[in-house]
Backbone bond lengths (Angstrom), bond angles and torsions (degrees), N, CA, C in turn:
res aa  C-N    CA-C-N  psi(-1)  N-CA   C-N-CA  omega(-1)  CA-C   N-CA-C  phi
1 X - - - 1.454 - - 1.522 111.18 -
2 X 1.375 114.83 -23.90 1.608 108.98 -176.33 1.260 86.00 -91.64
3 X 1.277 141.86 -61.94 1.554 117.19 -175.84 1.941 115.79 -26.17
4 X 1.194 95.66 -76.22 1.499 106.11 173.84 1.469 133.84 -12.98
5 X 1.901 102.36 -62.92 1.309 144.38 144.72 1.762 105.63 -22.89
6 X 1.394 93.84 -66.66 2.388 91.53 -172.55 1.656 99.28 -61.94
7 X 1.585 119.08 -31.06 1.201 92.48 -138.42 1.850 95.38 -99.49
8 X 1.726 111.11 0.14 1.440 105.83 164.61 1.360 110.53 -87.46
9 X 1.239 116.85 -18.06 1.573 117.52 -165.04 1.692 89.10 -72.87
10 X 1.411 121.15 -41.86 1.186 107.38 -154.93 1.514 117.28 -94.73
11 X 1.521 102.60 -6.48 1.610 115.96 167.45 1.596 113.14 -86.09
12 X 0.937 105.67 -36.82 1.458 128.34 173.90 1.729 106.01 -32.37
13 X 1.498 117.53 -71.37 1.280 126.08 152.10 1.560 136.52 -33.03
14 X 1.213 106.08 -31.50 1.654 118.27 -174.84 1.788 90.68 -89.25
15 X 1.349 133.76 -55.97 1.108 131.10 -154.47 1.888 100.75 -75.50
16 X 1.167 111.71 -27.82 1.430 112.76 176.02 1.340 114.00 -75.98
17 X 1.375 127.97 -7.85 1.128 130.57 -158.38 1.621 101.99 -110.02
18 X 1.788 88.10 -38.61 1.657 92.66 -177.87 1.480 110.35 -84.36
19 X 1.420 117.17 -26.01 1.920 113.99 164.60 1.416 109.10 -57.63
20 X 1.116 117.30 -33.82 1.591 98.02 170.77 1.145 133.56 -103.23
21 X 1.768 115.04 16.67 1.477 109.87 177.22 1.587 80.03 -106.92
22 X 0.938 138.95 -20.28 1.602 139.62 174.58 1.617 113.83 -73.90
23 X 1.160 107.20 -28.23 1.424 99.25 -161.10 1.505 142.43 46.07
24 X 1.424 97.74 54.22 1.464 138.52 -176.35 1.329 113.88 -111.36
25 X 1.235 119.49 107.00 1.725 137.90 155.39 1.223 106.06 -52.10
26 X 1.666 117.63 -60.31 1.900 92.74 172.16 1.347 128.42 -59.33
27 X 1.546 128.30 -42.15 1.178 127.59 159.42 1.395 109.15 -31.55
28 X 0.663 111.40 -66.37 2.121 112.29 -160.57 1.841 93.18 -81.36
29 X 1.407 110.48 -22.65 1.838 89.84 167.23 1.492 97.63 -73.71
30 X 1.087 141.03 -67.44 1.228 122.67 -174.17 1.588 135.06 -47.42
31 X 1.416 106.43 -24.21 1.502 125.19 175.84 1.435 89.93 -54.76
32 X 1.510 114.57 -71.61 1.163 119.42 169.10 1.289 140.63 0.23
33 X 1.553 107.50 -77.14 1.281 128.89 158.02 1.278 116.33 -44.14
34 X 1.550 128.15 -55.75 1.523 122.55 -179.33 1.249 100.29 -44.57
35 X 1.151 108.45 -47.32 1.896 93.45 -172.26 0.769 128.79 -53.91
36 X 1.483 117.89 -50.79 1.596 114.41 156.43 1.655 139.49 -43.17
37 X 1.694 91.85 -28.68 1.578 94.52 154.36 1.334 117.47 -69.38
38 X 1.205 117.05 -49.73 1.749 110.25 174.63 1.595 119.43 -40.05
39 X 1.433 98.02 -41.95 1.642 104.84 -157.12 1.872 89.91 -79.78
40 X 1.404 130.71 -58.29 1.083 131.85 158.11 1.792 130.35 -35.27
41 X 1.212 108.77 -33.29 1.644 103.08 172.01 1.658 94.96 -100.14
42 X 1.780 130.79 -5.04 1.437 107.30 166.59 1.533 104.23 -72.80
43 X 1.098 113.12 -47.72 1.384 129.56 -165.32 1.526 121.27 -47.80
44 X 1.629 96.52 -28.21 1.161 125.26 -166.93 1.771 116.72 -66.52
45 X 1.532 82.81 -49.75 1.601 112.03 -167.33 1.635 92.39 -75.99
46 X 1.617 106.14 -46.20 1.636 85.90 174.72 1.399 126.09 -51.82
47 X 1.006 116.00 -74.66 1.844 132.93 165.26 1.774 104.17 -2.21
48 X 1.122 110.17 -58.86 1.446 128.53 172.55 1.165 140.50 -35.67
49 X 1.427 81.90 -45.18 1.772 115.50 -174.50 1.720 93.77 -93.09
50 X 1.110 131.67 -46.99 1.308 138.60 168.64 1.600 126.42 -29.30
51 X 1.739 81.16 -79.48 1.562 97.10 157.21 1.482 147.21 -21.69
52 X 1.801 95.13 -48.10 1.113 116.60 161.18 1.358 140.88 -67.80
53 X 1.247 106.35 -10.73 1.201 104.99 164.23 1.746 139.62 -76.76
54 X 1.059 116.60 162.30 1.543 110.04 -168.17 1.594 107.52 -87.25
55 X 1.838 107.13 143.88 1.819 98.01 -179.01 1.205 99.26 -80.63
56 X 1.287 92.31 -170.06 1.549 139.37 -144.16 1.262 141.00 -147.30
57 X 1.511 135.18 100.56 1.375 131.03 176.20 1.498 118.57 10.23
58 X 1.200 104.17 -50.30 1.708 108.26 -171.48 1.657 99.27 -95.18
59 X 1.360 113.90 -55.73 1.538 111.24 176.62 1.266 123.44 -109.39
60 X 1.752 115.60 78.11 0.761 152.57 158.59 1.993 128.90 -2.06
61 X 1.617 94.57 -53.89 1.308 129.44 168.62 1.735 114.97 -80.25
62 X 1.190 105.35 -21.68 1.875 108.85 174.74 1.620 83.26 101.41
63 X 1.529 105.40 -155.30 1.304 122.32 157.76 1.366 120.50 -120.75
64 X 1.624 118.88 63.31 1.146 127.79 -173.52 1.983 100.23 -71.91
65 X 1.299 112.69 -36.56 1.159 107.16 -179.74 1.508 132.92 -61.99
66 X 1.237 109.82 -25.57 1.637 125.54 161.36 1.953 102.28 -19.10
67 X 1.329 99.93 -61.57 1.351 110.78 -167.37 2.036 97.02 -38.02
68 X 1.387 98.77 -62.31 1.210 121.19 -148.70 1.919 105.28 -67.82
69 X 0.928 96.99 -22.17 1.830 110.37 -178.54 1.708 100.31 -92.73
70 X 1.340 106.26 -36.78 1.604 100.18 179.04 1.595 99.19 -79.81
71 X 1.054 138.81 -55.22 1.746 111.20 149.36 1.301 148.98 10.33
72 X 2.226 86.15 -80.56 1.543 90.16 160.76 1.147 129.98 -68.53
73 X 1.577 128.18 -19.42 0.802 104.93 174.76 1.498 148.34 -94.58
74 X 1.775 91.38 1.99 1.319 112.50 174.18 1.452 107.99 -67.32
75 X 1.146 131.99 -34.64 1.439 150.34 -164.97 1.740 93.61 -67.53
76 X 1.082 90.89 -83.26 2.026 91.00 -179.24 1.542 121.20 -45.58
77 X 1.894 133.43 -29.97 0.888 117.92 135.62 1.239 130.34 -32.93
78 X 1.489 127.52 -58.33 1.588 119.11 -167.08 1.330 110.16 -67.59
79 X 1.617 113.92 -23.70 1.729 112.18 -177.39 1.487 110.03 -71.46
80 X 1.237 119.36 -7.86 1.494 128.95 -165.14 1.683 116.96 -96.02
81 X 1.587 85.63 -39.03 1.589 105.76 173.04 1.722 111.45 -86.13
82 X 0.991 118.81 -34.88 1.717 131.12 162.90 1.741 103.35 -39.90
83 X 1.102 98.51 -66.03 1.840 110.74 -172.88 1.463 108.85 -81.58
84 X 1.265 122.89 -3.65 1.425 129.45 142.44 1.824 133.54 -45.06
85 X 1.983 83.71 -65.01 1.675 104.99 171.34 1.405 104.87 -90.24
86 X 1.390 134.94 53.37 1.215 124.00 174.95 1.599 79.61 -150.16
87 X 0.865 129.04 -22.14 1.780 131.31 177.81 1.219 101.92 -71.73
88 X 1.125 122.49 -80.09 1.382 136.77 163.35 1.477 130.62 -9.89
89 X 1.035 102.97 -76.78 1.792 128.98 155.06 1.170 96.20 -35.76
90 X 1.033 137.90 -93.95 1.366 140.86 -168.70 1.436 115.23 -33.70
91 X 1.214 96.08 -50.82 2.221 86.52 162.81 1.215 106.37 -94.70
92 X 0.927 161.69 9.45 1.657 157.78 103.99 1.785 105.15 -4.09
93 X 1.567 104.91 -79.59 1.118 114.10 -168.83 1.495 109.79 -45.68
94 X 1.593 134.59 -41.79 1.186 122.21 -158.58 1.357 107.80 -101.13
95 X 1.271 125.87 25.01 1.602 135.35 171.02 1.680 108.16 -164.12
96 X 1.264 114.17 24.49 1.540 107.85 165.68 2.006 118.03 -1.35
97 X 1.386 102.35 111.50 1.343 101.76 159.35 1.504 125.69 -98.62
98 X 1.611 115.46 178.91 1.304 124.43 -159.17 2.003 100.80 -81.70
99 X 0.793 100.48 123.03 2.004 107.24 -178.93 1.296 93.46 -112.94
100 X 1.306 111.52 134.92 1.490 140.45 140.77 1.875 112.68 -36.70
101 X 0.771 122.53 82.31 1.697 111.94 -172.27 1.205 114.71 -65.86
102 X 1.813 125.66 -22.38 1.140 111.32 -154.60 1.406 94.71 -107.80
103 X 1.241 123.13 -41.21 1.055 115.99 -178.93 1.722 121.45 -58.02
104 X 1.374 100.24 -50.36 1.818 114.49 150.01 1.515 115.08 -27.92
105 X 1.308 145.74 -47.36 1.342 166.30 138.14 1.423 97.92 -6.03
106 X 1.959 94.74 -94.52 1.444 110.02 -163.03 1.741 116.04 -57.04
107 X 1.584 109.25 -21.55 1.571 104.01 -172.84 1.855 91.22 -71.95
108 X 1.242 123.59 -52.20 1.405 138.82 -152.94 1.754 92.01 -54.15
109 X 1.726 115.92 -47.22 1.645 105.34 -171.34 1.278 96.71 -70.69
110 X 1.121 155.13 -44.15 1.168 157.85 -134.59 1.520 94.57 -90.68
111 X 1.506 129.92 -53.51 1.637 136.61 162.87 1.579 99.60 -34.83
112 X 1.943 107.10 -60.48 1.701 80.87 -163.47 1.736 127.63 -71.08
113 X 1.712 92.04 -21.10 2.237 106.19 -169.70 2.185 73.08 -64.72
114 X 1.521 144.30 -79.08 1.094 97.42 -168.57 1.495 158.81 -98.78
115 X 1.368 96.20 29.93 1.425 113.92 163.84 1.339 113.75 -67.42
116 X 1.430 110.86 -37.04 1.950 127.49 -157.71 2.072 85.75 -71.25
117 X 1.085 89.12 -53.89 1.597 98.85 -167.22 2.016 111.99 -69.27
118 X 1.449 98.55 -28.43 1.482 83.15 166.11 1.713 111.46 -85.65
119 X 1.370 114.17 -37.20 1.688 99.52 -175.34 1.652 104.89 -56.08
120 X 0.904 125.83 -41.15 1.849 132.93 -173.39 1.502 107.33 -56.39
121 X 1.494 115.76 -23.93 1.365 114.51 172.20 1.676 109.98 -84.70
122 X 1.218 108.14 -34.53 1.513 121.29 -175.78 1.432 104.14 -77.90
123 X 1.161 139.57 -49.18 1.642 146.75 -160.72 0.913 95.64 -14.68
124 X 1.738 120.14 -66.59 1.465 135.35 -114.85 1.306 97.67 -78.48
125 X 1.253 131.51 -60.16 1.137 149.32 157.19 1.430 126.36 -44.45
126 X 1.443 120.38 11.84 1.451 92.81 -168.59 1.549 101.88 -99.07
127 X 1.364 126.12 -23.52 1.441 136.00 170.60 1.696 122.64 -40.05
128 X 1.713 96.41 -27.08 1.449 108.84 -154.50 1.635 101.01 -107.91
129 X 1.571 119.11 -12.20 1.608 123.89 177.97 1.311 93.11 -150.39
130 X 1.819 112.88 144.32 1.228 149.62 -177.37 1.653 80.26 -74.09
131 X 1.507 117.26 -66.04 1.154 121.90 -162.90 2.155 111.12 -33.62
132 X 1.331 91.11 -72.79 1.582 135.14 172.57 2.003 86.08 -27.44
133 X 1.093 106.68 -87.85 1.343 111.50 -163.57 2.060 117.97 -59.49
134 X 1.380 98.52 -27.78 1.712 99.44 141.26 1.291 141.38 -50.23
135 X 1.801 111.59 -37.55 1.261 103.22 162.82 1.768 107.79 -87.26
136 X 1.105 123.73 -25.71 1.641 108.97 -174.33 1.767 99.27 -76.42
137 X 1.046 129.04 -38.12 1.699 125.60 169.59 1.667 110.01 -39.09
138 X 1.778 100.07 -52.84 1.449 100.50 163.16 1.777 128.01 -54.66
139 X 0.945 123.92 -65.58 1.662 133.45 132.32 1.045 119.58 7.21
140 X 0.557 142.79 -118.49 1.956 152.75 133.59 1.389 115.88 6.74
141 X 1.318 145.07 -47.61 1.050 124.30 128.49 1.329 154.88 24.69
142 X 2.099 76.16 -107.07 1.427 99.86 165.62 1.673 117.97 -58.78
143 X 1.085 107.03 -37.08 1.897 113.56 176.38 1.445 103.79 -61.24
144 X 1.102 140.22 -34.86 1.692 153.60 139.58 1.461 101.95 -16.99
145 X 1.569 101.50 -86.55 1.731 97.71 -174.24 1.426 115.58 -82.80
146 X 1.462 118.73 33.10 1.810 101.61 166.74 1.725 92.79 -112.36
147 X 1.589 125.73 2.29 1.200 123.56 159.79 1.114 100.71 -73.29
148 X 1.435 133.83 -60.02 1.587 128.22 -163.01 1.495 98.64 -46.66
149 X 1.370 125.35 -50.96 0.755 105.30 -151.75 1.546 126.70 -99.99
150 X 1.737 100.43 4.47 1.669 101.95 146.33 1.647 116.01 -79.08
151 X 1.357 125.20 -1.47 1.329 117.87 166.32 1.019 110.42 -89.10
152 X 1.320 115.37 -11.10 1.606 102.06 175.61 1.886 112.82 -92.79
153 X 1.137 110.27 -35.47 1.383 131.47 172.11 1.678 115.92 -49.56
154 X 1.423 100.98 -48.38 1.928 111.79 155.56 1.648 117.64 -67.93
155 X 1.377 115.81 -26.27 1.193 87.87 -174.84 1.853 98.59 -106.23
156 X 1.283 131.06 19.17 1.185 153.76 156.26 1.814 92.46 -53.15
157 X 1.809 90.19 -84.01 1.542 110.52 -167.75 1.332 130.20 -58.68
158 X 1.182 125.25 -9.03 1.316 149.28 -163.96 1.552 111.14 -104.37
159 X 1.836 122.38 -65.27 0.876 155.71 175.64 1.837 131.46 -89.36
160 X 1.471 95.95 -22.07 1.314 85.03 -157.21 1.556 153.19 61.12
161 X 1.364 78.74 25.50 1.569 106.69 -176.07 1.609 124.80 -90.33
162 X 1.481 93.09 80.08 1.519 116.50 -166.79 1.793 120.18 -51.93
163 X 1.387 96.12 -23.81 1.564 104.09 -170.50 1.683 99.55 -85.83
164 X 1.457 110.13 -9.12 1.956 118.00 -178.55 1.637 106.86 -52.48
165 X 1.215 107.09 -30.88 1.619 109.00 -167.72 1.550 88.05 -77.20
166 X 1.211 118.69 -60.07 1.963 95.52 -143.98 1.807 82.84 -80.41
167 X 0.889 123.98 4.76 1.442 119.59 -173.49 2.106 113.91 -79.79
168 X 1.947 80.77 -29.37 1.693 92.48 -172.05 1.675 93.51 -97.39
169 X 0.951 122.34 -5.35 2.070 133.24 179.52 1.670 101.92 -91.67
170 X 1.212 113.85 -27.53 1.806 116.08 160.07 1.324 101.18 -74.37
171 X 1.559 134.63 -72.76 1.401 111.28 177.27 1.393 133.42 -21.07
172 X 1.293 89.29 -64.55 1.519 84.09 165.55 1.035 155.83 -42.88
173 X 1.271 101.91 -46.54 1.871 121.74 169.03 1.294 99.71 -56.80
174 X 1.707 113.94 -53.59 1.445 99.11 -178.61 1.463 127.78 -41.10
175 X 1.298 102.94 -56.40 1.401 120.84 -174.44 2.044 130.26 -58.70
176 X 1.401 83.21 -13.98 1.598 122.14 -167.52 1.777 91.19 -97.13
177 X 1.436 110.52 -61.11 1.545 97.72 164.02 1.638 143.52 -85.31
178 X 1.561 101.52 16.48 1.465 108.17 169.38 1.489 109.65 -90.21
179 X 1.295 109.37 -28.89 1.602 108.68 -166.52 1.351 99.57 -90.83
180 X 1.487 130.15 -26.24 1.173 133.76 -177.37 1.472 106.24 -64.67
181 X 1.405 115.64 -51.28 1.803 130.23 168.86 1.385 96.17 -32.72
182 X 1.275 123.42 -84.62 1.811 125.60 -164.83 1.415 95.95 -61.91
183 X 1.119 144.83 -28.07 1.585 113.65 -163.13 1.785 100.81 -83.55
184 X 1.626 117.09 -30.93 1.095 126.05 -172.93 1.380 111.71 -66.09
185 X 1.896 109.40 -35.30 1.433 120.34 -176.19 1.677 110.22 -54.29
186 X 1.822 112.13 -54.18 1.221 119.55 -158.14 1.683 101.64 -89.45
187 X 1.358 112.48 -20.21 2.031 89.20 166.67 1.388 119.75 -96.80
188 X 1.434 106.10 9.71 1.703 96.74 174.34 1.466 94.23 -86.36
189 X 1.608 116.46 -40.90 1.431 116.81 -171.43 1.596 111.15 -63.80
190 X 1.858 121.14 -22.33 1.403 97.55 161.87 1.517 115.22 -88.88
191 X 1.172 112.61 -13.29 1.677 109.89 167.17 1.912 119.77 -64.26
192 X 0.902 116.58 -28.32 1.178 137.20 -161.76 2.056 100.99 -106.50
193 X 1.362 109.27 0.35 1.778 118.94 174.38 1.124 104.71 51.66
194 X 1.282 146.42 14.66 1.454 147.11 136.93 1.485 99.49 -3.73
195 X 1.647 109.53 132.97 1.609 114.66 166.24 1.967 95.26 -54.57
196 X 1.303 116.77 179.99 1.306 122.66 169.35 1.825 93.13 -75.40
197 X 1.440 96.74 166.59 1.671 91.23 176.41 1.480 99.55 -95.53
198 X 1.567 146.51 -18.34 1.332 126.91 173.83 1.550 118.23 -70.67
199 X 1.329 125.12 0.00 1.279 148.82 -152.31 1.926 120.16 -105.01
200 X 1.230 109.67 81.90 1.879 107.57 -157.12 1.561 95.83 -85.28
201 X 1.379 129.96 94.57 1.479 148.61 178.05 1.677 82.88 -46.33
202 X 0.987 115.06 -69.39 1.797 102.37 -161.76 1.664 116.70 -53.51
203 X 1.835 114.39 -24.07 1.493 90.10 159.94 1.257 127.57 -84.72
204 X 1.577 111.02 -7.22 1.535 114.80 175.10 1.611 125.91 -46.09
205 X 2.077 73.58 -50.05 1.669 84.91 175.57 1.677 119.29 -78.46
206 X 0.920 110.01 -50.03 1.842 107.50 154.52 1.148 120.39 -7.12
207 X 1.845 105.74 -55.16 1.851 100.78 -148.12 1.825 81.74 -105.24
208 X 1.270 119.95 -27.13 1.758 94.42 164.04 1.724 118.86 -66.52
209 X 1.059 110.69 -19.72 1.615 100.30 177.47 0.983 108.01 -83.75
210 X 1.164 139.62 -18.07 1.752 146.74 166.72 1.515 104.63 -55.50
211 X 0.803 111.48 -22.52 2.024 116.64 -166.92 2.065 101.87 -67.72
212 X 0.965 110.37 117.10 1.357 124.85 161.91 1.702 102.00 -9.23
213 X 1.480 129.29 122.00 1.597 98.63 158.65 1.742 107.22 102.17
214 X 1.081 92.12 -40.69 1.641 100.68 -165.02 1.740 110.16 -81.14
215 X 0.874 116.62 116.33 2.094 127.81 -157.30 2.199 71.91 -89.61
216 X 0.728 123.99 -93.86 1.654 138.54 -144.25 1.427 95.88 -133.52
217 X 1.418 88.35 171.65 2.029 104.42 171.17 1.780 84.60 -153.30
218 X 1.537 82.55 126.67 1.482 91.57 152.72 2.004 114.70 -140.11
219 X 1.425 96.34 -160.87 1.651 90.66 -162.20 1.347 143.12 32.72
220 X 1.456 107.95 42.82 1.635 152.63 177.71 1.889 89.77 -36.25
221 X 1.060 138.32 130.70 1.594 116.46 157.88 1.587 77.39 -143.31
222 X 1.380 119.14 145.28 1.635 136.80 152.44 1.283 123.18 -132.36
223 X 1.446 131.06 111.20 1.245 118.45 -166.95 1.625 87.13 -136.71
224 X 1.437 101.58 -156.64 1.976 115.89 -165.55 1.504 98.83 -150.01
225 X 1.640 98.06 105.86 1.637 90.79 176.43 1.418 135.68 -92.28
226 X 2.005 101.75 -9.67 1.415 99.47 155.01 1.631 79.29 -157.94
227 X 1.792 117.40 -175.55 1.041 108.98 -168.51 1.745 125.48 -74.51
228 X 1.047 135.90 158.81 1.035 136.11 -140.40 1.811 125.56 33.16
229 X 1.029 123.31 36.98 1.703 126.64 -178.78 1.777 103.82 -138.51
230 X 0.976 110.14 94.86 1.297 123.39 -173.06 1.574 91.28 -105.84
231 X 1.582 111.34 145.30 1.266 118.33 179.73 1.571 103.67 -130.92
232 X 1.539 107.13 168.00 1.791 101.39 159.69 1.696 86.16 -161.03
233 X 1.198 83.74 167.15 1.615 115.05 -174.92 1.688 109.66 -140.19
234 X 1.522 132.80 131.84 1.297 124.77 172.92 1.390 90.16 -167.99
235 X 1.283 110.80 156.16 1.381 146.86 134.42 1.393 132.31 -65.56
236 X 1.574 103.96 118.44 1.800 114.85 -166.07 1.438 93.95 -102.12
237 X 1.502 135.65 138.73 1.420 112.25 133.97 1.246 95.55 -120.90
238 X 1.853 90.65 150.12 1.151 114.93 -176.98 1.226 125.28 -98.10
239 X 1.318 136.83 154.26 1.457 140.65 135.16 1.550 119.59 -13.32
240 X 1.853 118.24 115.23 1.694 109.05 -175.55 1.459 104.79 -54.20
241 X 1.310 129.25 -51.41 1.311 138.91 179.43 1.542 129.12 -25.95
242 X 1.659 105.99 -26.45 1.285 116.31 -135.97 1.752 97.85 -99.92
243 X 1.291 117.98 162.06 1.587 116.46 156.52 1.675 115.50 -82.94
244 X 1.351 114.17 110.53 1.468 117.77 -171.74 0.964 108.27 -63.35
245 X 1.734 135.52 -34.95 1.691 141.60 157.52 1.234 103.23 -37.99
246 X 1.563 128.03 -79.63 1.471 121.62 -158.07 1.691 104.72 -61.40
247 X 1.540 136.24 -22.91 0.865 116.77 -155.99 1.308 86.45 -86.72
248 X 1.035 138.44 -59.12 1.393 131.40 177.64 1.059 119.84 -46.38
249 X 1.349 141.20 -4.97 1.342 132.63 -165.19 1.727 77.07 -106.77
250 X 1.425 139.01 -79.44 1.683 133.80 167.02 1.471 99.90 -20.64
251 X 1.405 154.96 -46.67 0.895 147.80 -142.34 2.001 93.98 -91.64
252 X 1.187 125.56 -51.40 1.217 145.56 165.95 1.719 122.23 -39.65
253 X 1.531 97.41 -64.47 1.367 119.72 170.46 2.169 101.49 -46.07
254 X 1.598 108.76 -78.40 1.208 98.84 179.76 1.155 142.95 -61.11
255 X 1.863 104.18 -5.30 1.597 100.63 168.27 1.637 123.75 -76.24
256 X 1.732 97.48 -29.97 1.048 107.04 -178.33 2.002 123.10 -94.14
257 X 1.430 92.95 -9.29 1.604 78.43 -175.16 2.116 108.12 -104.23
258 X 1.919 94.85 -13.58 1.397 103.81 178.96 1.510 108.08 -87.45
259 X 1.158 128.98 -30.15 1.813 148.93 -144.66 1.454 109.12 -108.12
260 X 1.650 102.25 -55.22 1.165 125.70 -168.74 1.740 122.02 57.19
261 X 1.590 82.43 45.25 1.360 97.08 164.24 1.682 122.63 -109.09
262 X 1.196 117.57 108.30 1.350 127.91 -166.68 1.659 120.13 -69.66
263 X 1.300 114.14 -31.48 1.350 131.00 164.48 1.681 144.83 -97.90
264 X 1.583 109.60 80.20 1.240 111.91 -161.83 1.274 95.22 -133.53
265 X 1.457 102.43 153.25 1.555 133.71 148.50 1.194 131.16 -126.07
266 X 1.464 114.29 130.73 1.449 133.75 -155.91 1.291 108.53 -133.68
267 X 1.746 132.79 100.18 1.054 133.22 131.38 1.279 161.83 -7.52
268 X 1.443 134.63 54.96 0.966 125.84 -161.56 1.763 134.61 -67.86
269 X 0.726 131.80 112.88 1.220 130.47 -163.96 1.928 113.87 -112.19
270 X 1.200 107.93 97.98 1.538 120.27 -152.02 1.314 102.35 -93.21
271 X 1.344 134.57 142.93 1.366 137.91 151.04 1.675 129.10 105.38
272 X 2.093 94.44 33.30 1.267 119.82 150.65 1.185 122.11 -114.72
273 X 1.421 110.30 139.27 2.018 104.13 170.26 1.279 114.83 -89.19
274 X 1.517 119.39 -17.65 1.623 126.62 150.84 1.096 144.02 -131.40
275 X 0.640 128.87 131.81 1.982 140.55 178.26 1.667 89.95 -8.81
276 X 1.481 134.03 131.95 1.167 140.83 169.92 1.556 100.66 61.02
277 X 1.187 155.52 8.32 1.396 123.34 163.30 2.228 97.80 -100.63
278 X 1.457 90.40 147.12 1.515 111.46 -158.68 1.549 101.88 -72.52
279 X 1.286 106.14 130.07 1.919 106.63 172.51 1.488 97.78 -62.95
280 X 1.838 99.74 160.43 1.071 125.25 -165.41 1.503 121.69 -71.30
């Protein structure tokens, strides 16, 4: 990520420099955007560093959530900068000015060789952190609109088709607000303790009531407290008959080897033979 980090910060500068000796709205929408990669892979590295730290009397949980707020908040930046290049554009379109095409061109390849080269550092990781895959969404993206905006730059150079720029600076926005949509969708949903969405709570509860011993499960909760750390919490009651150790230990085993959720607590609640009739 600090690789990533030098190499938008330092393109970042060239493309702002070249949108305005070009006089290109996509150029400088994308300039744009780098920044937001900057501000998103700084943000990133903070979160990280956060994360890492050990909890605490008061914060109990650590600060695994850092990750998840530097997310959101990368997300609401891009919605801000989206409705930026869609402002713009829009008075673009009804008085098109004169763009530099070629130079517009050469800044735009130069945007995508290092966009291509920072997402390839980021990839690896993006499966494994919400955080991680915020900055490559950012990444990727931006490698998105430095195509628009050699299509817009060709059909500049080719045609003279002055309205191509704010036309390839709408792409963008678009593209700037689709990824912004999902990144905003999935950290409100871990802010908000949403089960994970690959995660079907009703076979959870299924395959714990299947467990030897086990009368019912109630007060089921599954949520995600940063990425990859899925938790659950429930209440077992058991069978009087039963060993409350082994059932919990089966109860343990299938969350974690069917679910692959590593962090649970389970309640036992002893001294019904059925679901709703009252211990003794």
């Amino acid at each position: 990520m600090a690789w990533a980090l030098g190499l938008a910060a330092t393109y970042m500068v060239v493309e702002i420099v070249g949108g305005l000796a070009s006089n290109s709205l996509a150029l400088l929408a994308d300039a744009g955007h780098m920044a937001t990669d900057v501000a998103a892979l700084s943000l990133a590295i903070w979160a990280m560093w956060l994360a890492a730290k050990p909890a605490t009397p008061r914060r109990t949980y650590g600060y695994h959530r850092a990750e998840i707020l530097a997310a959101l908040a990368n997300g609401v930046v891009l919605v801000a900068i989206s409705g930026f290049v869609f402002f713009e554009a829009a008075r673009r379109f009804r008085d098109p000015p004169n763009v530099i095409g070629g130079m517009m061109m050469a800044v735009a390849l130069g945007g995508l060789l290092v966009n291509g080269a920072a997402a390839w550092l980021l990839h690896g990781g993006r499966h494994e952190s919400l955080n991680v895959r915020a900055a490559w969404l950012h990444v990727i993206s931006d490698a998105l609109g430095s195509v628009g905006v050699i299509v817009g730059a060709a059909l500049v150079l080719a045609f003279g088709w002055r309205w191509a720029d704010p036309a390839a600076a709408s792409l963008i926005g678009a593209l700037i607000l689709y990824s912004s949509w999902t990144l905003l969708k999935e950290a409100v949903d871990v802010l908000m303790a949403s089960a994970p969405g690959a995660l079907d709570t009703g076979a959870v509860r299924a395959a714990l009531s299947e467990v030897d011993g086990v009368a019912g499960i109630h007060d089921l909760h599954v949520w995600t407290l940063t990425s990859g750390i899925v938790m659950l919490t429930a209440h077992a009651t058991l069978e009087r008959s039963i060993d409350a150790q082994r059932a919990l230990r089966g109860m343990g085993e299938v969350v974690r080897e069917r679910f692959g959720i590593r962090h649970c607590t389970i309640q036992p609640e002893v001294g019904a033979a059925f679901p709703g009739e009252p211990p003794p």
